[in-house]
N, C-alpha and C positions, 0 to 999 in steps of 0.2 A: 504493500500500500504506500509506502512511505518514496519506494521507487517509482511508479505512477506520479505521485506527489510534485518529486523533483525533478521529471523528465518533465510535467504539464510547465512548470515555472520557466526551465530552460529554454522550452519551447515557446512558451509566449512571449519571454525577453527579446528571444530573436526575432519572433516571426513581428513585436513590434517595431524595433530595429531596423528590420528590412522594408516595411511600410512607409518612416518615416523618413528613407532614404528616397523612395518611392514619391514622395510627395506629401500634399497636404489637401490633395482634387477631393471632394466628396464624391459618391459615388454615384450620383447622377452628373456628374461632370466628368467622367470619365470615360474616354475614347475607347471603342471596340475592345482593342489588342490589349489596352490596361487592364477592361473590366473581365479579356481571360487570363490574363496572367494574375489577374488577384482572386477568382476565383479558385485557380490551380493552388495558388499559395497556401490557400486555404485548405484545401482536401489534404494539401500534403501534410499542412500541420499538424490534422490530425489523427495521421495513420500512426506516429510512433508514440503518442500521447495513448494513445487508448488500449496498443496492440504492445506491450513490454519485451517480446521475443523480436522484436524486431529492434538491429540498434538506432540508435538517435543521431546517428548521421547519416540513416536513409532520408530523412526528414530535413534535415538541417542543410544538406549540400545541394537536393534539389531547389529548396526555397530558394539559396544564393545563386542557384544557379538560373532560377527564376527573374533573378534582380538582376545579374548579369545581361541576362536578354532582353531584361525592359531596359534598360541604359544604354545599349545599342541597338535597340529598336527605336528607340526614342530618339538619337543624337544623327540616327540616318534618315530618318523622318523630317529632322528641320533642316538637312543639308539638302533632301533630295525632293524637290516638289513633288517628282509624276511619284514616286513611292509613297507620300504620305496621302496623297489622294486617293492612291489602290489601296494605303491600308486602312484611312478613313472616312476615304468618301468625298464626298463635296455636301457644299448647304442647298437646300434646295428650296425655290422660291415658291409658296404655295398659296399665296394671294399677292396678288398684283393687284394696280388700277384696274385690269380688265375681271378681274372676281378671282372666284376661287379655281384651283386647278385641279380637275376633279383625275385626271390622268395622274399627276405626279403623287397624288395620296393613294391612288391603288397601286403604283410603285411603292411605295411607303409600307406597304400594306395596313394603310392607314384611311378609318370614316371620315361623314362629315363632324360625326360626334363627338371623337377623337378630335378634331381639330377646333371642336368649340370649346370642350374642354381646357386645352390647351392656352387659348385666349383666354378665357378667363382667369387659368392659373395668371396672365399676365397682367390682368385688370380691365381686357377690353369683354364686353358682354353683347356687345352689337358686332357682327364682319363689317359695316358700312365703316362703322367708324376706323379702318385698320385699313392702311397705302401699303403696306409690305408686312408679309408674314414669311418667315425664313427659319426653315426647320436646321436647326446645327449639326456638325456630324457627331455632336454626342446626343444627340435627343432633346435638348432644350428648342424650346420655339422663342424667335428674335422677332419682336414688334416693333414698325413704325408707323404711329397713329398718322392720323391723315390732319391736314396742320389744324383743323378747325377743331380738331378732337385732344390735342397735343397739352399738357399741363402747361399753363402760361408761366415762364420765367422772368426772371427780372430784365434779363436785356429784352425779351419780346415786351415787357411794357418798359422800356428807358429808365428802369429803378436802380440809381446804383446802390448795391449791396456790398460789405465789407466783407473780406475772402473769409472761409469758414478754418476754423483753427481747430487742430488734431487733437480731442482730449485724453490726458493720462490717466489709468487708475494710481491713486493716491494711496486710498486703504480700501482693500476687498476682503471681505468678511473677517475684519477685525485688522489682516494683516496690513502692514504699514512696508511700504514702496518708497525709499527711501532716492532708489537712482532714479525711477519717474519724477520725482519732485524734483529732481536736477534738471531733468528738459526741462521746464517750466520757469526756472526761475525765480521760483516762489521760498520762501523759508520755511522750515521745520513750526519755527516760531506761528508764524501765518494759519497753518493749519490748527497749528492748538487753541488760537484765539479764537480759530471760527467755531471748534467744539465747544470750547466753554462759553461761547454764547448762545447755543443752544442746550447746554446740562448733557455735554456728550463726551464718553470719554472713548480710545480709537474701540476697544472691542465693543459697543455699539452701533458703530457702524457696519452695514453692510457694505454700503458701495462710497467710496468718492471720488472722485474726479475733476481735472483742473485741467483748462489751456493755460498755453502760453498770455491771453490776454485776463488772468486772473479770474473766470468765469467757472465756477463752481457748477457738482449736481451731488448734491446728499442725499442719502438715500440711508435713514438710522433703520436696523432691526424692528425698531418701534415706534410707529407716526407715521405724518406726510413724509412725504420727499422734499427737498429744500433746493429752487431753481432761483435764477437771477443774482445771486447773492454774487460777492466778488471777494478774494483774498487779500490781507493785508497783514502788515504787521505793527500799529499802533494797538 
């Protein structure tokens, strides 16, 4: 039992290992050839996990050698266009100005259902309102509303707005970020004076968070959330 035990941990150590070498794609984002070679990963992982007669580097050297062929399957793919096309395909335009195409979804082997579906995962619920619908070659659908249907931004109405600034966590459930608070700018100090104005001490906090322009989001274990607010150190 105890063998099992420590063959399952070896194996999981690696087989994360090799994932995160792999990337960080979720799994709806990921190309054909990825989503077989992480399935294979997977079946291998756990042939020596479960079967003890078999050694653990039946297991262990096919996965590497799994991660092997995704790193030169992958590095010949951006060198070589006609290859990565054959190994993933192209996007395929499935509404146009002229409607839908009802030919390129039975290539798909894809309804119309399926493809309202789809829209609305994007937010459109009408086909009128939708100028290009573009199916990706990992299965995502790419919308481009048609401009009367398009969220209005600040240059479509001449507003000027001030660029949006990257926020750090500060303290995330209790714990305290001490090199985030270095991108910022801000002092140790700063942060303690904004808890004791609210009766907060850090393991209260769930969340905090700070840009570079001093612009706060508290978020205590207990209460509202505290927006607007700005860091100082008076």
């Amino acid at each position: 039992m105890l063998t099992v035990f420590l063959r399952s941990i070896i194996t999981y150590v690696f087989l994360l290992f090799i994932m995160r070498l792999m990337g960080k794609r979720q799994l709806s984002e990921l190309q054909p050839f990825e989503f077989v070679i992480t399935l294979i990963v997977a079946e291998l992982a756990c042939i020596p996990m479960s079967d003890t007669s078999i050694p653990l580097s039946y297991g262990i050297i096919p996965m590497f050698t799994m991660f092997i062929l995704h790193i030169l399957i992958t590095k010949l793919a951006s060198k070589n266009h006609k290859f990565n096309r054959f190994l993933n395909g192209t996007p395929v335009v499935l509404i146009s100005p002229k409607g839908i195409d009802h030919r390129l979804l039975d290539k798909l082997d894809m309804n119309v259902t399926d493809l309202l579906h789809a829209l609305r995962a994007a937010g459109y619920f009408y086909p009128n309102e939708v100028a290009y619908a573009i199916m990706e070659t990992n299965g995502t659908l790419s919308v481009l509303p048609k401009s009367a249907f398009a969220p209005a931004t600040p240059e479509a109405l001449s507003v000027k707005v001030e660029d949006s600034e990257m926020p750090y966590p500060i303290i995330c459930e209790g714990a305290f970020f001490a090199e985030n608070l270095l991108l910022t700018g801000i002092s140790e100090k700063a942060v303690d004076n904004l808890l004791s104005k609210h009766s907060l001490s850090r393991d209260d906090v769930l969340l905090l968070t700070c840009d570079k322009q001093k612009g706060v989001y508290l978020q205590p274990y207990v209460g509202d959330a505290v927006m607007g607010e700005t860091l100082c150190d008076e």
